[in-house]
C-alpha positions, 0 to 999 in steps of 0.5 A: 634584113632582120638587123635594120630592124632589131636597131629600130626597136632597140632604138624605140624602146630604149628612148621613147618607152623605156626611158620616159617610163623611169622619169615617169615613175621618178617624178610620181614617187617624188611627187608623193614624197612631197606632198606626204612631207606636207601631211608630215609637217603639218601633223608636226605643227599639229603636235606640238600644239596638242601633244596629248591628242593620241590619234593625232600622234597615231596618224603623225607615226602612220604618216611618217611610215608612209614617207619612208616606204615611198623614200626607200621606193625611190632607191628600189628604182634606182635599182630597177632603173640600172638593172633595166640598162644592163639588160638593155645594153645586153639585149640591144649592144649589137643594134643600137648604142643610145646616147651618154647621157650627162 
């Protein structure tokens, strides 16, 4: 009785919490790359009008950083999103086999 469901919740959590949650986090990262890519080629444009303003190029460095936290995030959840099927599979290979994804 307990394998019915132990399949059910393998099944649960891997299509509608696991996975929505890693397509969450994707897009928000994303979207925050974007949007600070923006900020970045703005303050550029900004720059290289007056080259000399020195808080300007303070938040241009500041701004940049951020971009390349947030892009090296990006392969910080690849990480976790493959270390989370393998232990996924582990945990759930007996119950429940979620479909191959293209």
């Amino acid at each position: 009785m307990a394998a019915p469901d132990a399949a059910l919740n393998c099944e649960d959590f891997s299509m509608f919490q696991m996975m929505e949650a890693h397509l969450s986090r994707d897009q928000t990262i994303k979207t925050c790359i974007a949007q600070t890519s923006e900020v970045v080629g703005q303050l550029r444009e900004a720059r290289a009008k007056d080259g000399d303003n020195m808080a300007l190029l303070k938040q241009l460095r500041k701004e940049q950083t951020k971009l390349k936290l947030m892009q090296s995030e990006l392969n910080v959840e690849e990480v976790i999103n493959d270390r989370s099927l393998k232990i996924f599979t582990e945990r759930c290979r007996i119950h429940y086999t979620p479909p191959k994804v293209v």
